[in-house]
N, C-alpha and C positions, 0 to 999 in steps of 0.2 A: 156517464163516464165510469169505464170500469176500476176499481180501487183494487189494486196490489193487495194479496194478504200477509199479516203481519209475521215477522221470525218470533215463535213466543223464545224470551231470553230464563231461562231458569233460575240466572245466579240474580233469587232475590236478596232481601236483604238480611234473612234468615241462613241461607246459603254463603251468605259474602262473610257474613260474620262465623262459619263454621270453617269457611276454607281458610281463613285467618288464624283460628286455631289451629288446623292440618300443619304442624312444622313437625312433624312424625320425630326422625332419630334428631333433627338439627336440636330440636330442643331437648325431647326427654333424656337426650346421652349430659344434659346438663344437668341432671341429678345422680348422674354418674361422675360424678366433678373426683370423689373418693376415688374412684376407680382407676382414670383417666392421670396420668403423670407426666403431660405434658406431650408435645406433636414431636411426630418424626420428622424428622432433618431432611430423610429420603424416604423413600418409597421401597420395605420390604418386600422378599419375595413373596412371601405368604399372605400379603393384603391386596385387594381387589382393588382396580379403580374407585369402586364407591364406596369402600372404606376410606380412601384417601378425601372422597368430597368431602365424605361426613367431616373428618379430622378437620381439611379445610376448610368448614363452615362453622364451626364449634361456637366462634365468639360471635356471627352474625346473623343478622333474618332472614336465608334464605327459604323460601317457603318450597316443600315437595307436593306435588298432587299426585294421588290417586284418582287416573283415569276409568272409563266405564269399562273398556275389556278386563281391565287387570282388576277392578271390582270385581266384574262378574266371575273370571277364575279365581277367585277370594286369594289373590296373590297378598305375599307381605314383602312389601319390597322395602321395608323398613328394618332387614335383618341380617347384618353386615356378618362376614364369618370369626372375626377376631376384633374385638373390642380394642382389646390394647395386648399388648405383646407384655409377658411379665416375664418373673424370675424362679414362680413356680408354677411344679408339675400340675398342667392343666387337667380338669375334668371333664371327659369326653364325653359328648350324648351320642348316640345310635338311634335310626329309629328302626323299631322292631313292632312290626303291625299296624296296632292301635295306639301303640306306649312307645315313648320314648325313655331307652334306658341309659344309666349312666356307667361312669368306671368308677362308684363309688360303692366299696364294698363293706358286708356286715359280716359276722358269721352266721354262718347256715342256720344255727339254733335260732337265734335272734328274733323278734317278731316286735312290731311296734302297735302298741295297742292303743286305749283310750287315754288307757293311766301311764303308760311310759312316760317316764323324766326325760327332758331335756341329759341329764348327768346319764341316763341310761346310753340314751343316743351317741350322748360324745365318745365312753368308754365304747362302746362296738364298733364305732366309727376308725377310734385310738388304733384297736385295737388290729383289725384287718385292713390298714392303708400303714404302709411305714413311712408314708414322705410324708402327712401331716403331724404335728404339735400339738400341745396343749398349747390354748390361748388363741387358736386359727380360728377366724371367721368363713363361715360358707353362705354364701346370698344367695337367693333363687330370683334370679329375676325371669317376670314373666312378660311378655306384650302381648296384647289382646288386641284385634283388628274389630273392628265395628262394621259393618255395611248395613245401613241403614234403608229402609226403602224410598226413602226421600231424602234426597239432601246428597253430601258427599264423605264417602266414608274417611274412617281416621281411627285414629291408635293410641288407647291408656296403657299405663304401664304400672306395673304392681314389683314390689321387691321388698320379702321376706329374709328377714339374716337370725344368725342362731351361734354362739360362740361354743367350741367346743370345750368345755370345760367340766371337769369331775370334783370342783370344788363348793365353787360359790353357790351353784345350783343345790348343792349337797342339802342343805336347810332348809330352803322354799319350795323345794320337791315340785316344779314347775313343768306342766304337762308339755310336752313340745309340741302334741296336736293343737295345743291353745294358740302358738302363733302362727303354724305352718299347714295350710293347707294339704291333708290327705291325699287329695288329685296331683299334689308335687313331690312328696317326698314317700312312695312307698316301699316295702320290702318283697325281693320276692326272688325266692333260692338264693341268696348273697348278696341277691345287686338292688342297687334302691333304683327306683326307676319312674317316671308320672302313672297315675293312673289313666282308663281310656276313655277317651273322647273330651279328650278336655279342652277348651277355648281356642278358636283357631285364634294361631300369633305364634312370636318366639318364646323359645324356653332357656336359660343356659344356668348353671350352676358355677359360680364363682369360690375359688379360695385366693381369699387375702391373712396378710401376717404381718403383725408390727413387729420390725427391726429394728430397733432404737428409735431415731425420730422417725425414720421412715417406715411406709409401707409396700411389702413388696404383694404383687398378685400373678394368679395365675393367667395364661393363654385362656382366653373363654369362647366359648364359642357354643354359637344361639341356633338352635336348628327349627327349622319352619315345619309345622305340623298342615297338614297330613303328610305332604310331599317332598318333604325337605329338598326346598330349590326355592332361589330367587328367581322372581320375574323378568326382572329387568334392571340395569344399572346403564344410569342418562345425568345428564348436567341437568342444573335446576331451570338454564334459559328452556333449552328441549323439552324439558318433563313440563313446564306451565305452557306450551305453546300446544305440546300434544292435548295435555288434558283442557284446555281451554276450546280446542278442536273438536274432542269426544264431546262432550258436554254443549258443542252447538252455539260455542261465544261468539259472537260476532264483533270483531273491532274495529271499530269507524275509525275512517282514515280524517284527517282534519288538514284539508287544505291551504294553505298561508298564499294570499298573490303576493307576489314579488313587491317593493316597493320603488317608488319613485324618486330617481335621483332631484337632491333641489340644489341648486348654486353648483349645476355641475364644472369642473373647471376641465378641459380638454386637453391635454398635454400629448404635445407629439413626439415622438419618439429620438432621440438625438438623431439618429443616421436620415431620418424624414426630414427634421430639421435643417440641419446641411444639405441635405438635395433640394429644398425649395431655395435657401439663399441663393447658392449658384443659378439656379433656374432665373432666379429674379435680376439678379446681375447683366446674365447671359443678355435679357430681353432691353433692359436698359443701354448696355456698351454694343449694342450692334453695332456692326461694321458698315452696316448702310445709313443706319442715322449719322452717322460720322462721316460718311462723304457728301452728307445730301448738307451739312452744314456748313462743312469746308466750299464747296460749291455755291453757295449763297453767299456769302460773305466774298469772295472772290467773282463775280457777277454786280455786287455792287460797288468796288471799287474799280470796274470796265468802266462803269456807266456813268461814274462821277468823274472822273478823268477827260472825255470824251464830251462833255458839257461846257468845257471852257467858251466865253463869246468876247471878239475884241472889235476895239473905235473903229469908224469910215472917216478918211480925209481927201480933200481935191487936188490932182495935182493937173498938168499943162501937157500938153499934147505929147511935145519929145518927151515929155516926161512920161508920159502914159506909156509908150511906145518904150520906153527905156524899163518904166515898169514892168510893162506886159514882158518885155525879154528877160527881167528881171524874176519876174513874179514865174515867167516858162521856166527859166533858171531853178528860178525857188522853189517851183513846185515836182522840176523833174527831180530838184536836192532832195524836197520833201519826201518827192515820190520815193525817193532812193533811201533818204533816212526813216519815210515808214516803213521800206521795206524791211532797211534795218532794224528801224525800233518795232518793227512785229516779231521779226524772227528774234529779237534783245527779250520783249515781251512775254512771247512763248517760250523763249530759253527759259526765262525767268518765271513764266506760269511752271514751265513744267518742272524749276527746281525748287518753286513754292508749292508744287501739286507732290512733289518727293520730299518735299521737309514737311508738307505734315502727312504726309505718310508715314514719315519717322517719326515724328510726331504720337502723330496716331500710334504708330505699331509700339510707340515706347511707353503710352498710356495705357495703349491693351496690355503691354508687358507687367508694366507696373502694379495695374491690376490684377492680371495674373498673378504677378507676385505677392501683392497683399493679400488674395483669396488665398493662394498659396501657406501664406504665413496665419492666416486665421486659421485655418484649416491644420495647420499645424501646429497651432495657436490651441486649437480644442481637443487636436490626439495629443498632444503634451501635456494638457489639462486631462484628458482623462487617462493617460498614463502615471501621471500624478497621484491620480486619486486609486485609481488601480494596486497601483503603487502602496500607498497610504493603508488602504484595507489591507493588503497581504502583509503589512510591517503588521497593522494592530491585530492580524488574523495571526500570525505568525507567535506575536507577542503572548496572544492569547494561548495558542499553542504552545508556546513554551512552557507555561505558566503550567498548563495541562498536563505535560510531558514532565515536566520539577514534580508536581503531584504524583503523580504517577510514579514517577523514580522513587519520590520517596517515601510511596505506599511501596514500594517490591524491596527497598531497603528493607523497611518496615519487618512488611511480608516475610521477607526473604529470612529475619533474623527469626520471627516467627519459626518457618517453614525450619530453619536450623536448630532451633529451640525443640522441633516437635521429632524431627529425626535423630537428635540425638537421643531424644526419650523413647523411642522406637527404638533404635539400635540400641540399647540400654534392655528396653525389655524382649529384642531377641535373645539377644546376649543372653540374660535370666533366665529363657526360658530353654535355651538352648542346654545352660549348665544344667538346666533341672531334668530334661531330660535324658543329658546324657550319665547322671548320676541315680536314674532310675534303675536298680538292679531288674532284669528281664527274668530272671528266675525265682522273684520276692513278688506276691501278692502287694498293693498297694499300701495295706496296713500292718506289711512284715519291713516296710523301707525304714531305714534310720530314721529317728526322731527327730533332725535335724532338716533330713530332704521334708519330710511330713511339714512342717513349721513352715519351710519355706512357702510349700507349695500351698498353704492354708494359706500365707499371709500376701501370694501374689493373689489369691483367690478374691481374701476380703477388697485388695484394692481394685482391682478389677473392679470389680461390683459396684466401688463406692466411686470410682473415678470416670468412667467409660458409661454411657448408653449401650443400650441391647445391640444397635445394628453397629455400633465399633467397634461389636465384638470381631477378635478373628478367628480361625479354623484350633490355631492354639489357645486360646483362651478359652474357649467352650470346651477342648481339651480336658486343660486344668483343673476349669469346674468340676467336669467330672470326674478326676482323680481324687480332686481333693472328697466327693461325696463318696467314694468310694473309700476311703481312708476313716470317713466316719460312717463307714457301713449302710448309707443311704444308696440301695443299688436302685431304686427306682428312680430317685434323681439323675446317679451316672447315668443310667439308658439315656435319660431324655438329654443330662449337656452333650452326650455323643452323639445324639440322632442330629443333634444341631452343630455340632464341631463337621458332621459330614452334607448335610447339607451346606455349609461353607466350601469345605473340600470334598468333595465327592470320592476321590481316592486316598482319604487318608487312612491308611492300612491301619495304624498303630490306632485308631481309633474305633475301626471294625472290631479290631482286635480285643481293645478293652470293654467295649460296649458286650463281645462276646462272655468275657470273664464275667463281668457283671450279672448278665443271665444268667452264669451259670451259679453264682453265689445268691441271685435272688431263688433258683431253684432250689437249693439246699436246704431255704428257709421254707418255702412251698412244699416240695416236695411233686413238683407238677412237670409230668417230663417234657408236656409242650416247649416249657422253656428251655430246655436243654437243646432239644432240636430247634431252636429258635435263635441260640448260642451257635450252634454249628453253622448254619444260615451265616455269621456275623464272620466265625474263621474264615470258611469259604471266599467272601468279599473280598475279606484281608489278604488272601493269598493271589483271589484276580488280581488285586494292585500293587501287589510286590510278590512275585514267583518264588522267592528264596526267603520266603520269613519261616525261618526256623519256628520261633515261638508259636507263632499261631497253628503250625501241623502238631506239636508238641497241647497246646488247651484245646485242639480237635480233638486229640487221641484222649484227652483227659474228658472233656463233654461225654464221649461215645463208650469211654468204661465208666462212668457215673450213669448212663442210659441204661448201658446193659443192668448191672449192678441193680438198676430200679425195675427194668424188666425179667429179670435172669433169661437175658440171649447169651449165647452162647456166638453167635455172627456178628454183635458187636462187640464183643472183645478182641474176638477177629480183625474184626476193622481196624479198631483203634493201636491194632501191632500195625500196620501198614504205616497209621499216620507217624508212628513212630519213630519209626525206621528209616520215614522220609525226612522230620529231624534231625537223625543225627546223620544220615546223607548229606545231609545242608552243614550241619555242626557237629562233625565226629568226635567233637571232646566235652561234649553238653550231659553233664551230668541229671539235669533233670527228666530229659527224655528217658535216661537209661534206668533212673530213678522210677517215674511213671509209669514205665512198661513193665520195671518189677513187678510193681505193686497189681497190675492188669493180669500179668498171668500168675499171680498167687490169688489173686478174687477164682480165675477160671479153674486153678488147679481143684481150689477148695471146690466150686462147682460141680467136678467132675469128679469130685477123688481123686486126681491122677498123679502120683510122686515125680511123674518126668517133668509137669509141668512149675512143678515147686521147685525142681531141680534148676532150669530152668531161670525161673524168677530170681534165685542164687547168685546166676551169671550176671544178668543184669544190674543186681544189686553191689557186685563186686567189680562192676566197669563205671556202675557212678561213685564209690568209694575211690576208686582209681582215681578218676579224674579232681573230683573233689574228696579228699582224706579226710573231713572233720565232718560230714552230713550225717549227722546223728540221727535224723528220719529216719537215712538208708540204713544204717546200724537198727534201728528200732524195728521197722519193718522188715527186715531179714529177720530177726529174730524173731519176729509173730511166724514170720513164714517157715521158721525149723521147728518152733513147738506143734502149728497146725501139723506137718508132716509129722512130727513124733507121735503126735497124738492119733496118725493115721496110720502108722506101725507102731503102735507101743512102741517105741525104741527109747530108753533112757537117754541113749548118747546123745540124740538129739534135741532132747531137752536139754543137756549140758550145756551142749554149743549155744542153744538159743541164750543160754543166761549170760554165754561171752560175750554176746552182739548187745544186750540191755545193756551190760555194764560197763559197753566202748560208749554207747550211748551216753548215758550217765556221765561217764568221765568228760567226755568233749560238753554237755551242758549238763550241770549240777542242778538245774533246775527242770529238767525235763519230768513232768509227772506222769506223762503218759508213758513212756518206759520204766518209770518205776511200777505202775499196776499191772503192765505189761508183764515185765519178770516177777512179781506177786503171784500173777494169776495162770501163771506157765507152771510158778512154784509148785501151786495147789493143784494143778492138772496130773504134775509126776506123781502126787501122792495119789490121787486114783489106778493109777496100774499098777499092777504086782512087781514090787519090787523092794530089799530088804531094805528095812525101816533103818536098819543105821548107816547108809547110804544116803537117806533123804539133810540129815542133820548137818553136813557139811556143806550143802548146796542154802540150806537155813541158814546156819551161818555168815557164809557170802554175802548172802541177800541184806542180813539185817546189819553187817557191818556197813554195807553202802549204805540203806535205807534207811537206819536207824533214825536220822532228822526231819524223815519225809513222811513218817506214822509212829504208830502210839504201840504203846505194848498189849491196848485193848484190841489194837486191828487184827494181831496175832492172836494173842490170848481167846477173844470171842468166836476168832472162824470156823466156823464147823467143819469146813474142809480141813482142817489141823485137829480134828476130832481125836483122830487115831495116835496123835505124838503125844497129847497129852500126859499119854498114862505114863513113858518114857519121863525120869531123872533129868534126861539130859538136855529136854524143852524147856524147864524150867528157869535151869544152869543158863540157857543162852537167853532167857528173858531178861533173866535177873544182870545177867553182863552188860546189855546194851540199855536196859533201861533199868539200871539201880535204885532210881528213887521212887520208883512204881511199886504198888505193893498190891499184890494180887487181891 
């Protein structure tokens, strides 16, 4: 007999007990319990289906496997792309070759060696990132995939944290290389980045921050080395059906036979029921048993009737003779009275053969009638009962429907409760914006709008989950971080205010400003054209925003200015001009294009174009009469020209436009050095020294509270008045109690 060979089954009990441990992210994201602040409501845009499993399986057993193809492509399908959605600016990895680098930068000088401190690390770190703190934690978490050549592969997970701090460390002078892996955290040209060839698995770099009780964390996100790609994303039924396939499992089916009815009871169906009783009636009350009875019964009262026997007596011959004519008599009577009493008989059979035909026909009636009535007897019964279930069906239903009413009462005052606070915080946000001055930088607004928009901000935060955010609330954020000069923060609440609303102008718009104030501090012109990139947007989704052609024109003379083009100053007169085409009474356009072609005059030398800048300066004075700016920046722009014709008189004028300056704000210090250093500029060109002392004068009557009698006194530029009487004379007037 030939024997079947055997399926060898793998999952021994070395194997059973390995795949037991395989609960890859189900489990090890439960050492991310810190991390992790609880499941989303809904499913954001930015999370995969199999972010969503993982979340969904966080508290149970469900097990993942690692099948043999996805072994064999050393896939990590254990590597979701965002952990948890936070509240800060996330850490980006890229992979770039061998290494994956990050967005966390050092200064260039920088170098992390054996001996570097932890306190080193934090300050470089402080120092070149401005959206983190003192006191932020940074985790490295790392996952490492295993493929084993026996057995089935699975995944440890490693995570180093490091606080950044330039204090506590200060004493214990604690290496950072002591806890953190070199192959995770290296330097290299500014950016810290892995070293190469390190563990196939995920990598991601976490920043978390305590906020009072809470903690907030950043977007993380784990990139798959070499290849950075997931395998594959499947339910955990799928994923153990395939891998149990790859692997050659074989699952016996287990057959059950049916079981044996015992004391079965038969029950037939009502409407079966009713058709056999009639049936059975039918065969009982035939109409032919009923005559064949009637018939019988009438055949024996023929026969008893007809049985009668009477006496013999003698009588005498005449008398026989009289008899016999008696008895011809009697029998032609009889003849005659049988003939009678036949046809009386038959009368009478036939009206006893018609009375129980009536008979008859009023029993079959009768019966009918009572089948009838049975019959009607059990559709009233089960109309009854029909009946009965839809009252308690009904009842039931009402009972349902009461619940119901008064869950949408409920609800409904709910739902009232929740729109009122909705229309409450349109309402709020609506005044905040419309009390946002358009020509004020975010931290030039009243102190009051600032406060406000801080304190929707904090609620926000502290009241609302991430996905309840809305398109104005991510807004806000970013104003309000813009207000405290976090512009890498703003970028991101506006990257996310637009991806809510995809055409929210006013949010292109400020995400532009932003860049361009985080340039400022950089000095990097990528940003700047990264700024214009944002105006652009803003102008696709509203054609007529004055503002945003108005911070175009200002990005593209801050460009030139870092390039000296000469074509983008150009430019930026276009975007201008399309401003106040939109807004002919906007002072700050007419303002910013001064200021553009007094950068190009000075470029070029060219007095027409100083001329020029004059005009414009004097159509945003126009429009707004107190901009002390324009006052101040016209006057840089008549000393630059003076100074490019020697001309006195121009330097005069410039001192008028400081000291309209000055007057409209007393606290302006930038036009007080302004007309300081205009002052000392007249004293370099020839011109009579007792000319200069009048314009001194001036100067130090307004200035007197704004400097010392050293600032005059020590200037070498005032070298030459010195030797003059009458330098002294006006020292000693405005500052008497100074003593040389």
């Amino acid at each position: 007999m030939e024997t079947k060979p055997t399926t060898r089954n793998p999952r021994t009990e070395n194997q059973q007990a390995q795949r037991a441990q395989l609960t890859n992210l189900v489990t090890t994201y439960q050492t991310l319990s810190s991390f992790i602040r609880g499941a989303y409501p809904s499913k954001p845009k930015n999370l995969s289906d199999y972010n969503m499993f993982i979340k969904e399986n966080l508290s149970s057993r469900v097990k993942v496997y690692l099948n043999k193809a996805e072994a064999f492509q050393k896939a990590c399908i254990v590597a979701p792309y965002n952990i948890s959605e936070g509240r800060l600016q996330g850490i980006e990895t890229v992979v770039q070759g061998d290494v994956l680098r990050t967005s966390l930068r050092v200064p260039r000088s920088f170098r992390i060696e054996d001996d570097t401190t932890v306190e080193d690390v934090s300050m470089a770190l402080l120092r070149a990132n401005p959206q983190m703190q003192e006191g932020d934690q940074i985790s490295i978490l790392h996952l490492i995939q295993h493929v084993p050549e026996k057995g089935v592969p699975h995944v440890t997970w490693k995570q180093y944290d490091f606080t950044l701090d330039t204090i506590s460390y200060g004493a214990i002078h604690s290496e950072f290389y002591s806890d953190i892996p070199k192959s995770l955290f290296r330097v290299n040209n500014g950016c810290i980045e892995t070293g190469a060839g390190i563990e196939m698995g995920g990598v991601a770099y976490v920043l978390s921050r305590e906020v009072g009780r809470k903690t907030q964390i950043s977007t993380q996100s784990i990139v798959l080395t070499p290849d950075n790609s997931i395998y594959k994303e499947y339910s955990s039924e799928e994923k153990k059906k395939e891998a149990a396939g790859s692997y050659a499992v074989v699952a016996k089916k287990k057959t059950v036979a049916p079981k044996k009815a015992v004391n079965t009871k038969v029950v037939i169906p009502k409407n079966e029921y009713l058709h056999g009783f009639i049936s059975k009636s039918k065969k009982i009350l035939s109409m032919k048993k009923i005559l064949i009875v009637l018939l019988l019964v009438f055949g024996v009262a023929m026969v008893a009737q007809n049985n009668m026997v009477g006496q013999e007596e003698t009588y005498t011959k005449k008398e026989v003779g009289l008899i016999k004519q008696m008895q011809e008599l009697s029998e032609r009577q009889r003849s005659v009275e049988d003939k009678i009493g036949m046809q009386d008989k038959y009368i009478d059979t036939v009206k006893e053969n018609i009375s129980d035909f009536k008979t008859s026909v009023i029993a079959i009636t009768t019966i009918v009638l009572a089948l009838g009535g049975i019959i009607v007897s059990i559709i009233i019964s089960m109309q009854n009962r029909k009946t009965k279930e839809a009252v308690k069906k009904s009842n039931k239903d009402l009972e349902e429907i009461k619940k119901i009413k008064e869950e949408i009462i409920k609800n409904k005052g709910i739902v009232s409760k929740n729109k009122e606070q909705v229309e409450k915080d349109a309402s709020e946000i609506r005044k905040m914006r419309e009390d946002i001055q358009s020509d004020k930088t975010p931290n030039e607004q009243t102190p009051e709008l600032q406060n406000k928009i801080k304190a929707y901000a904090e609620k926000t935060t502290e009241t609302k989950t991430i996905v309840e955010y809305t398109a104005d609330d991510w807004f806000l954020l970013g104003y309000d971080a813009q207000i405290k000069e976090k512009h890498e923060d703003a970028c991101f609440y506006y990257k996310k205010a637009i991806e809510s609303k995809p055409d929210y102008a006013d949010a292109y718009n400020n995400w532009g400003i932003a860049l361009s104030e985080l340039d400022q501090l950089k000095s990097n012109p990528a940003l700047f054209e990264e700024s214009i990139i944002k105006y652009k947007k803003a102008i696709e989704s509203k054609p007529d925003y004055a503002d945003a052609y108005n911070n175009w024109g200002i990005a593209l003379s801050n460009l030139a200015q870092l390039k000296s083009e000469s074509a983008l100053f150009e430019e930026s007169f276009d975007k201008y001009r399309k401003a106040i085409e939109l807004r002919p009474d906007d002072p700050e356009a007419y303002y910013n294009w001064g200021k553009a072609l007094s950068h190009l005059a000075k470029l070029r030398s060219d007095p027409a174009l100083f001329e020029e800048s004059f005009i414009k300066y004097r159509e945003a004075i126009k429009s707004k009469p107190n901009d002390a700016d324009a006052y101040n920046n016209w006057g840089s722009s008549l000393w630059e020209l003076a100074e490019l014709k020697s001309d006195p008189a121009l330097f005069e004028e410039s001192f008028g436009k400081y000291k309209k300056a000055i007057e409209i704000n007393p606290d302006y210090t930038t036009a007080y050095y302004n007309w300081l250093f205009a002052l000392k500029q007249l004293t370099q060109i020839k011109i009579n020294i007792e000319k200069l002392f009048p314009y001194l004068e001036e100067y130090l009557e307004y200035c007197k509270d704004k400097i010392t009698r050293s600032d005059i006194e020590n200037d070498a530029d005032f070298a030459t008045l010195k030797e003059y009487p009458r330098f002294r004379q006006l020292l000693d007037k405005y500052f008497p109690k100074e003593k040389s």
